[in-house]
C-alpha positions in Angstrom: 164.3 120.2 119.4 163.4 124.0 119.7 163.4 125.7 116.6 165.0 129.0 115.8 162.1 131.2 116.3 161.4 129.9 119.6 165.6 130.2 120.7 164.9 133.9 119.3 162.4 134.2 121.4 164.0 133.0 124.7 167.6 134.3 123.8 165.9 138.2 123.4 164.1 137.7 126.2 167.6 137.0 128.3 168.8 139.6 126.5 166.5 142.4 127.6 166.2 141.2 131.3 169.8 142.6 132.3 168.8 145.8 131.0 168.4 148.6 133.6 164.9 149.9 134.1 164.2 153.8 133.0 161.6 154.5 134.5 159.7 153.9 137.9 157.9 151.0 138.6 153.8 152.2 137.7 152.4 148.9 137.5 152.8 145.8 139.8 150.7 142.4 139.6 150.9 139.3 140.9 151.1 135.8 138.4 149.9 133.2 140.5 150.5 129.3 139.4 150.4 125.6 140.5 153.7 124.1 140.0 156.6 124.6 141.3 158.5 127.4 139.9 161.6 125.0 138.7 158.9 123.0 136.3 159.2 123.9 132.4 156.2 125.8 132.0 156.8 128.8 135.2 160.7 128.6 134.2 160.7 127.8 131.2 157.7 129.2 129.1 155.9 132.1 131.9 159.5 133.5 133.1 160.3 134.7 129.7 157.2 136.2 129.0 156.8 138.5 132.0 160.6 139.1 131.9 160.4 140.4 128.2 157.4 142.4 129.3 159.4 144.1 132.5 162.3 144.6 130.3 160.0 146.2 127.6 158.2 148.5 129.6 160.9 149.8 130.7 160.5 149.1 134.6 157.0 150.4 134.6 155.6 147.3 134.9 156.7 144.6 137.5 155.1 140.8 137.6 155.6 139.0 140.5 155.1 135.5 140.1 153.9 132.9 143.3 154.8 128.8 142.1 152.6 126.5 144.2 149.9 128.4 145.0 151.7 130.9 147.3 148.7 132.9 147.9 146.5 130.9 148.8 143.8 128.7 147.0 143.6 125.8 145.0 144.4 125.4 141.1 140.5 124.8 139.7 140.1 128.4 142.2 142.4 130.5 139.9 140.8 131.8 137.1 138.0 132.5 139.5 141.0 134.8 141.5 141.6 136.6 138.4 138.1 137.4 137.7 137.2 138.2 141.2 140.6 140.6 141.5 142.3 138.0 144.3 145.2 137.8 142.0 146.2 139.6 138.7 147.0 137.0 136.6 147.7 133.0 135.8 148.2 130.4 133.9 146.0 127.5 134.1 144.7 123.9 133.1 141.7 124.9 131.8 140.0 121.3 132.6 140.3 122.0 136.1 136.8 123.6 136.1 135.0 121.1 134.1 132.6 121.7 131.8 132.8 125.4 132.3 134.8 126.2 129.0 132.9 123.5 126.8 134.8 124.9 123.8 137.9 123.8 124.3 137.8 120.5 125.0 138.1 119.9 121.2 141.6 120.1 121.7 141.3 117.5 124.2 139.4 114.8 122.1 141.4 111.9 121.7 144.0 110.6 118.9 143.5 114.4 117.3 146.3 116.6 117.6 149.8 115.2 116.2 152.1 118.2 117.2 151.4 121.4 120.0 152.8 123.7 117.8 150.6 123.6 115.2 147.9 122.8 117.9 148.9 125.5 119.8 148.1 128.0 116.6 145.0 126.5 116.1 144.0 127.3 119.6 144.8 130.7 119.4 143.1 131.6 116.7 139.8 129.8 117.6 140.2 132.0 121.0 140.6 134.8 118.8 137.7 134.3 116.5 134.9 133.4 118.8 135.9 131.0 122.4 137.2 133.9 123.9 134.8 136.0 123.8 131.9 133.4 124.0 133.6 131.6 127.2 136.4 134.0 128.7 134.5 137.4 128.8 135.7 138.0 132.7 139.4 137.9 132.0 142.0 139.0 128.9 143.4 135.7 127.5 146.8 136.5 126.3 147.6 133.0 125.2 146.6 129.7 124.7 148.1 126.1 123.9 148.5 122.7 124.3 151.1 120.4 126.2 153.0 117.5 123.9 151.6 114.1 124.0 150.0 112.7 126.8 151.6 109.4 128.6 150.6 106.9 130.3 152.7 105.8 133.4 151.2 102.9 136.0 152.4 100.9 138.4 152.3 97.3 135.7 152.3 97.7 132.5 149.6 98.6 129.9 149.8 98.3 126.1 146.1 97.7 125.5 142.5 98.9 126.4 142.2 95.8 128.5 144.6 96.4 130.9 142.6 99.0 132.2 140.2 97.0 133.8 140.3 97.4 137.6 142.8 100.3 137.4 142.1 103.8 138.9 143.9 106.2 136.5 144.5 110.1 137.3 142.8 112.4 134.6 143.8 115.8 133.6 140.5 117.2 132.9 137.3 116.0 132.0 137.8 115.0 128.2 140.7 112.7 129.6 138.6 111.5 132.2 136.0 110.5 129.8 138.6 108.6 127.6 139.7 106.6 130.3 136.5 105.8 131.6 135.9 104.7 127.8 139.0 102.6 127.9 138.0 101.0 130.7 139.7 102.4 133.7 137.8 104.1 136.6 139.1 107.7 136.3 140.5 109.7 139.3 140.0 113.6 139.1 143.1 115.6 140.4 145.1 118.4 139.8 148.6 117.6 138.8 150.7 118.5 142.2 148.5 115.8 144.1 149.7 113.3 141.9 152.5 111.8 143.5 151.1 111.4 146.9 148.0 109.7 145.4 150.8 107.6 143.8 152.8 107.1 146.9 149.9 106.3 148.8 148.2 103.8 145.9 145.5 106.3 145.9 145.5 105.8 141.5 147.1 103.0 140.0 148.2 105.5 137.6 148.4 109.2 135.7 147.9 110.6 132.7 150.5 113.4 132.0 153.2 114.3 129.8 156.4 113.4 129.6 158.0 117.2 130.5 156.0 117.3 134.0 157.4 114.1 135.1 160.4 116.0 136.2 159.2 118.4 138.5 156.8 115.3 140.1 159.2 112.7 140.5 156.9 110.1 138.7 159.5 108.2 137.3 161.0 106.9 140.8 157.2 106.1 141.2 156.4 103.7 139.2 158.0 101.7 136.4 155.6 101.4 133.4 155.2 104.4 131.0 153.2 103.9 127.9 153.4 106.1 124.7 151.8 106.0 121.1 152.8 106.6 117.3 150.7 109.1 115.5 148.4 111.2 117.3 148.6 111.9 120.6 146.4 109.7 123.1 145.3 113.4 124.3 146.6 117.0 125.2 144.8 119.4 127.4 144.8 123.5 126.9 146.7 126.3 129.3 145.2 129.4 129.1 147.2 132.8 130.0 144.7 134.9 131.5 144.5 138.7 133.0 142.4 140.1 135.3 140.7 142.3 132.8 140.4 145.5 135.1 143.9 145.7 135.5 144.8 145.5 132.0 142.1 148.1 130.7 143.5 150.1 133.3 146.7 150.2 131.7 147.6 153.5 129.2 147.9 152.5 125.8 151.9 152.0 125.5 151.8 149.8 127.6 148.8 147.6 126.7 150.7 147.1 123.5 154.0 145.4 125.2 151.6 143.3 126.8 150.2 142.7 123.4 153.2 142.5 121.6 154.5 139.4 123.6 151.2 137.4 123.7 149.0 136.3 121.7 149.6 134.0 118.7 153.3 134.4 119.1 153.5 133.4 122.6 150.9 130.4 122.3 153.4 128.4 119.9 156.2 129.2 122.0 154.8 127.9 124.9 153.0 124.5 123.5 156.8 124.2 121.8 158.6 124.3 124.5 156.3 122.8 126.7 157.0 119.5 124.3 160.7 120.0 123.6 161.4 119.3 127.3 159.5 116.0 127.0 162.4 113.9 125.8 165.0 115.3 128.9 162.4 113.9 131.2 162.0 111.1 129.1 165.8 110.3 129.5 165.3 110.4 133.1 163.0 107.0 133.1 164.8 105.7 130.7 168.1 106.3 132.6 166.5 104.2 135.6 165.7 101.1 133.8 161.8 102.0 134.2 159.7 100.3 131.5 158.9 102.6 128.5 156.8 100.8 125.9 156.1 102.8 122.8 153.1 101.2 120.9 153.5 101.1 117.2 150.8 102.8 114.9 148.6 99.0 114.7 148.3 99.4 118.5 147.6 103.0 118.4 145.1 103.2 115.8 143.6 99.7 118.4 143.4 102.7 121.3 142.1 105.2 118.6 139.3 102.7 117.4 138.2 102.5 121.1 138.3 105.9 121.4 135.4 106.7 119.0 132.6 107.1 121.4 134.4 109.7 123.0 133.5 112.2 119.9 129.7 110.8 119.6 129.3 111.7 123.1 131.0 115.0 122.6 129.5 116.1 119.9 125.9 115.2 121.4 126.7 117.2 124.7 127.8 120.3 122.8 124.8 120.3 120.4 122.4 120.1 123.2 124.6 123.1 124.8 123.5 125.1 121.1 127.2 124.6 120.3 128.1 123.0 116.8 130.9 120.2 117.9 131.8 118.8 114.7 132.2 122.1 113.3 134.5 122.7 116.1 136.2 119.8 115.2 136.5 120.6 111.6 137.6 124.3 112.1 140.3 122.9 114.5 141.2 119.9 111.9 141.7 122.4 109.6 143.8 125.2 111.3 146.3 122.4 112.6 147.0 121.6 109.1 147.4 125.0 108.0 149.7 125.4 110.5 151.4 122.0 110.1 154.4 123.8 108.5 155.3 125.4 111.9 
């Protein structure tokens, strides 16, 4: 359930969006994104952010937004369009270029992160303190956070490591593509829209996404299984918000700071919260077809989690070689979640 803050949020942001422009129009850019624009996170999370910001500026700024890659290109390309100028700004899986934001993927390590909102905050303020400047120096990150726990749904039904064997399961992003392989399943790279052809077509065997995305792809009438855990999530992967950083230098000062005002640390728990509040209507919707759903309790989770371990050896090894300290990424990130465990 969304919490009051986050209602706030979305309730002023309807609130301000009737409101009649008073000035002209100065600034126009165009938000570019992958899914289509009915799915939770362009309706839900990115709709209320750039409407609040219209609203706000008073007209003077204008964000058009292109689901489904409108303009051209494909998801792993859109950073890149920001940076190069192609588009203004997007939101993004930031495991779609793997390997090219190293930092981040600590997020992504297995059986770590119990709740995105907390995870979420955590994230933000590691961009803030050093990843975002270290790894995102082309583009103005105005928020990051993680999705709510990752699922596994397959055409027969898993509930252990084994069951893996022989089966070709989609990954979100390298971290989770490392984890399968781990597990035992030969892992299939792809962004999320190609997902249900490769389904339809028996391309993967199965996916690995959350529950709230199954909506807009129609997995459940796709296959029957879905497979869930108690405790920490199997895995999560990071959205960045990101700027072409030009356009927002460019910008006078005013209204820089509505831009600032709704992003940030603010914006990056409201996103990963809603983004896992609509997990359990899309959850309904498998549920409601007679499809499967097997819940492991915590004995079997912490089975998955043991198995799991030489996921972070691995890690770790590849970031220290990279002169990047992993377990102190780990710890920092450990410790910030708990901080913010109270969210």
């Amino acid at each position: 359930m969304i919490n009051r803050r986050t209602l706030m949020y979305a309730l002023s942001a309807a609130a301000v969006a009737i409101a009649e422009p008073a000035a002209a129009q100065e600034f126009e850019f165009n938000l570019q994104s992958f899914l289509p624009a009915q799915a939770t996170i362009p309706s839900k999370i990115v709709d209320v952010w750039a409407d609040k910001i219209e609203a706000d500026s008073e007209g003077r700024i204008k964000i058009n937004r292109y689901a489904s890659m409108q303009l051209g290109g494909k998801p792993p390309e859109l950073l890149d369009q920001v940076i190069d100028g192609v588009t203004d700004m997007t939101w993004n899986v930031i495991g779609y270029t793997p390997g090219r934001f190293p930092s981040t993927e600590v997020f992504e390590l297995p059986f770590l992160v119990n709740d995105a909102k907390p995870a979420s905050a955590a994230f933000w303020t590691m961009l803030e303190e050093d990843i975002a400047e270290r790894e995102f120096s082309d583009v103005k990150v105005l928020g990051g956070w993680v999705h709510g726990p990752g699922v596994i749904h397959t055409n027969k039904e898993v509930t252990s490591p084994s069951d893996f064997n022989g089966m070709k399961i989609r990954g979100a992003s390298r971290q989770v593509n490392t984890l399968l392989s781990t597990l035992g399943a030969t892992p299939v790279g792809m962004p999320v829209p190609a997902v249900p052809e490769a389904l339809s077509k028996g391309v993967i065997d199965g996916t690995t996404i959350p529950w709230e995305v199954t909506k807009a792809l129609k997995v459940p009438e796709l296959v029957e299984n879905h497979t869930e855990f108690t405790g920490p999530m199997m895995y999560t992967v990071t959205f960045v918000l990101a700027m072409n950083k030009g356009k927002y230098e460019a910008l006078p000062d005013d209204l820089k700071a509505v831009i600032d005002e709704h992003s940030g640390m603010a914006f990056s728990v409201f996103a990963g919260e809603v983004q896992q509040a609509y997990d359990e209507p899309a959850r309904e919707i498998a549920l409601d077809r007679g499809n499967n759903v097997v819940t492991l309790d915590a004995t079997q989770s912490q089975a998955w989690a043991d198995a799991a371990q030489p996921v972070y050896k691995s890690w770790i090894a590849e970031m220290n070689e990279n002169g990047i300290d992993g377990q102190a990424l780990i710890d920092r990130a450990k410790a910030l979640m708990a901080e913010n465990s109270g969210l």
